[in-house]
VEXROMI-779741 format. One record per residue (C-alpha): residue number from 1; residue in three letters; x, y, z. Coordinates in steps of 0.5 Angstrom, whole numbers. Layout:
<recs>
REC    i   aa      X      Y      Z
REC  NUM  ALA      X      Y      Z
...
</recs>
This chain:
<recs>
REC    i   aa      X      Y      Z
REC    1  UNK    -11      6     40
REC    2  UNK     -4     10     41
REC    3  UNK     -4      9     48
REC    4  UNK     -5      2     47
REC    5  UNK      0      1     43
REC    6  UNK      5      5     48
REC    7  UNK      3      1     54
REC    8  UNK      5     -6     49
REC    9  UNK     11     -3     47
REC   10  UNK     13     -2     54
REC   11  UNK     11     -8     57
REC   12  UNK     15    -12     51
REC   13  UNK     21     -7     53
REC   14  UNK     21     -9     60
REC   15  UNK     19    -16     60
REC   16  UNK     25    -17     54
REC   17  UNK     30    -14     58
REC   18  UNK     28    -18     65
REC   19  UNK     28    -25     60
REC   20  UNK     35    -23     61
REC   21  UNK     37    -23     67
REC   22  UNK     39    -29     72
REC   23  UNK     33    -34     71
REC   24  UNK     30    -37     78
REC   25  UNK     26    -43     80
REC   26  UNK     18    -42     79
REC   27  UNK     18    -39     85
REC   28  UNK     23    -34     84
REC   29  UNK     26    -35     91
REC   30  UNK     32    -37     89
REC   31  UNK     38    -37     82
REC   32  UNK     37    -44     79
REC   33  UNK     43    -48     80
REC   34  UNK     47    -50     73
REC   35  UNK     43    -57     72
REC   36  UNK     37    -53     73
REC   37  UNK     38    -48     68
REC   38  UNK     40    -54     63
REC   39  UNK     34    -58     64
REC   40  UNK     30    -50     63
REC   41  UNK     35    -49     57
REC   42  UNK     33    -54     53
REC   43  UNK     26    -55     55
REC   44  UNK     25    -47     52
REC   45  UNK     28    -50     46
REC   46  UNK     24    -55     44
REC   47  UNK     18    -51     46
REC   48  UNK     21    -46     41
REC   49  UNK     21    -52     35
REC   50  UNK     15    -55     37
REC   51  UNK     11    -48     36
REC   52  UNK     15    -46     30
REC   53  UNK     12    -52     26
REC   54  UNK      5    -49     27
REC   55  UNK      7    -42     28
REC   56  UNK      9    -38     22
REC   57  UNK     13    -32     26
REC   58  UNK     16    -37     30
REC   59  UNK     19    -40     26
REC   60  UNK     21    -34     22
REC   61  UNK     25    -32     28
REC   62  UNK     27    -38     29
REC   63  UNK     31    -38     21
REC   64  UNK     33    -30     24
REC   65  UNK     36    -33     30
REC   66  UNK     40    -39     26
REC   67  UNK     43    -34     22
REC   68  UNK     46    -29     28
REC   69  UNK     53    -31     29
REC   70  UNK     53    -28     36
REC   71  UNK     47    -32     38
REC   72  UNK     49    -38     35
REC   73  UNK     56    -38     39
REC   74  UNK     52    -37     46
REC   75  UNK     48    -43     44
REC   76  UNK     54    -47     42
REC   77  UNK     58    -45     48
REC   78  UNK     52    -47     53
REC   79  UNK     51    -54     48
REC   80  UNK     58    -55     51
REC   81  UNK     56    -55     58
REC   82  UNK     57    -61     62
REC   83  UNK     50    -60     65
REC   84  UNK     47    -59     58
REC   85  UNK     49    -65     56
REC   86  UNK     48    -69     62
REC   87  UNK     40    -66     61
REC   88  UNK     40    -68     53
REC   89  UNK     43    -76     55
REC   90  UNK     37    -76     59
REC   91  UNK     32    -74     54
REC   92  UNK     34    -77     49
REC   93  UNK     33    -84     53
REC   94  UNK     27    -83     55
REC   95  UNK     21    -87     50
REC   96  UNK     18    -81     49
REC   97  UNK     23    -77     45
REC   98  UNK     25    -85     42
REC   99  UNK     18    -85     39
REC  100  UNK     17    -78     36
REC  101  UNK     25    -79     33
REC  102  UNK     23    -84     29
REC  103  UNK     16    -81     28
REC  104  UNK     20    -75     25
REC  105  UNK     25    -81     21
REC  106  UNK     19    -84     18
REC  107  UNK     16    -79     15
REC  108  UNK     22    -76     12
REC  109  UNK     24    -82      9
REC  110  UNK     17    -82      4
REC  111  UNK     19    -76     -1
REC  112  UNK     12    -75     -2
REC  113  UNK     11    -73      5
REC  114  UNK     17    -70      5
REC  115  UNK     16    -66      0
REC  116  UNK     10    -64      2
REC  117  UNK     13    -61      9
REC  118  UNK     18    -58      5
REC  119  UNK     13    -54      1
REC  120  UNK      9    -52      8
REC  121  UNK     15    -49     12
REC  122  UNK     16    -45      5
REC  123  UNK      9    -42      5
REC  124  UNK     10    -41     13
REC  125  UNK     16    -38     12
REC  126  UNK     14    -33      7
REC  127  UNK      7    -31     11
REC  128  UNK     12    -30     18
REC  129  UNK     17    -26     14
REC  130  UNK     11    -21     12
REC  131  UNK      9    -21     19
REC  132  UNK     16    -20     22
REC  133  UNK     16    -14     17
REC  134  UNK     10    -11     20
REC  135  UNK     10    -13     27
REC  136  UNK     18     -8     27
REC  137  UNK     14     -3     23
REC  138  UNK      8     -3     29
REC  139  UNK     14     -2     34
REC  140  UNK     17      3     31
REC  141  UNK     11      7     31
REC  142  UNK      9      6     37
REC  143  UNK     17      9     40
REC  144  UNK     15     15     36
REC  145  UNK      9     15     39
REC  146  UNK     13     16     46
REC  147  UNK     17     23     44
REC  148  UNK      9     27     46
REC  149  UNK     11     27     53
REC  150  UNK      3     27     54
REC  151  UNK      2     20     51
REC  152  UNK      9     18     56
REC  153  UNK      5     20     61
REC  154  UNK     -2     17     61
REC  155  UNK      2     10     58
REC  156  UNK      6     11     66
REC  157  UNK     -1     12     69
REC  158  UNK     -4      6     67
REC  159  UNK      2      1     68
REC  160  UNK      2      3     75
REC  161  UNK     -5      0     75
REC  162  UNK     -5     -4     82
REC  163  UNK     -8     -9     76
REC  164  UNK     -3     -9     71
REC  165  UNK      1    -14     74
REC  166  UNK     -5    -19     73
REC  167  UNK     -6    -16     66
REC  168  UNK      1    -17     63
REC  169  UNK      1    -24     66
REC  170  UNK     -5    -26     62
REC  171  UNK     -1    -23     56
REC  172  UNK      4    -27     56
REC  173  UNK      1    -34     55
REC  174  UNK     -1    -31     48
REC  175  UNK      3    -34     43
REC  176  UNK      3    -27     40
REC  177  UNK      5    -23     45
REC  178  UNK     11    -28     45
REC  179  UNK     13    -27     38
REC  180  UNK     13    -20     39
REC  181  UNK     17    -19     46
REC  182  UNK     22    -24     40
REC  183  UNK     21    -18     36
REC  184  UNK     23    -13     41
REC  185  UNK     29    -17     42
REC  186  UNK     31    -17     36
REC  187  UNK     30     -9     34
REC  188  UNK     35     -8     41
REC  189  UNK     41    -11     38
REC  190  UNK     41     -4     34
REC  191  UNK     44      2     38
REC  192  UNK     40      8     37
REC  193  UNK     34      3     38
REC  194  UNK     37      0     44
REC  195  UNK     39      8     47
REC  196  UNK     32     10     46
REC  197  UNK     29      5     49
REC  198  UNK     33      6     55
REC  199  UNK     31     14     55
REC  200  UNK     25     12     55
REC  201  UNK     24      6     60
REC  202  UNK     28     12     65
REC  203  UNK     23     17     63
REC  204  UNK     17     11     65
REC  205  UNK     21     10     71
REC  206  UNK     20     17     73
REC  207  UNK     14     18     71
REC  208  UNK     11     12     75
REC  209  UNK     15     14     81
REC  210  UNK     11     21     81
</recs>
């Protein structure tokens, strides 16, 4: 169980950390041009807002995430952009995104309905709050877990796996693995976290080079 939760820990490391550099078309072949990024930008955005109304972690996050200045300055900065904007005039004269407004508008102008939603996203909330809670507490066991250089070592072995490539790209189609690799990303902005992190994904390096 230990082991398992090492190699967990490492791959929402080091996908977390690769969500941060220059994005690429789906083939990877290529940086994504301005447009590109855009269009990419805002359709992660919207997936976000649609798994939040379902998924209590997800929309937890997503009221953390409202509430970081620094994140919402990198929003607002990008909103900005010609190119964002150019995207979201597109979207929002498509028949599709016209029919779920006035859906959403309908819905929110009966105040049983709204109501009722209110007291749903209150309920999710709570619920996405305990286990944000619990998810930061299993990661940071698992950190712990990494000072025994014997646990480092075997994590590394099974990483370097020719099939762990294939492994990690079925769990990242888990809703579950995305909020947690969210999680992680939260837990790096703290400097001692991000520091042994980064210690700990050299030593990985090394042990997987060997």
């Amino acid at each position: 169980m230990k082991l398992l939760k090492c190699i967990s820990l490492f791959t929402l490391y080091f996908t977390s950390a690769g969500a941060a550099e220059v994005a690429t078309d789906a083939e990877g072949k290529r940086e994504m041009t301005p447009e590109e990024m855009a269009q990419y930008d805002i359709g992660l955005g919207m997936a976000g807002l649609k798994r939040a109304t379902t998924d209590p972690v997800a929309l937890a996050q997503l009221m953390k995430d409202l509430g970081d200045p620094e994140m919402m300055a990198e929003a607002q900065k990008m909103m900005e952009s010609k190119e964002f904007k150019d995207q979201m005039k597109k979207l929002e004269g498509s028949k599709e995104f016209k029919e779920s407004l006035k859906k959403t508008k309908d819905a929110l102008s009966d105040p049983a309905t709204q109501g009722k939603m209110e007291a749903t996203m209150e309920h999710m909330l709570n619920v996405g709050n305990q286990k944000l809670d619990s998810m930061n507490e299993g990661i940071q066991k698992a950190v712990n877990v990494l000072d025994d250089p014997e646990i480092l070592a075997k994590t590394a072995k099974m990483m370097a796996q020719p099939d762990f490539q294939e492994k990690l790209g079925k769990m990242m189609q888990n809703p579950g693995y995305m909020n947690a690799m969210s999680q992680m990303e939260e837990m790096m902005k703290d400097p001692a976290m991000k520091s042994k992190m980064e210690a700990l994904g050299a030593q990985m390096a090394q042990q997987m080079a060997a």
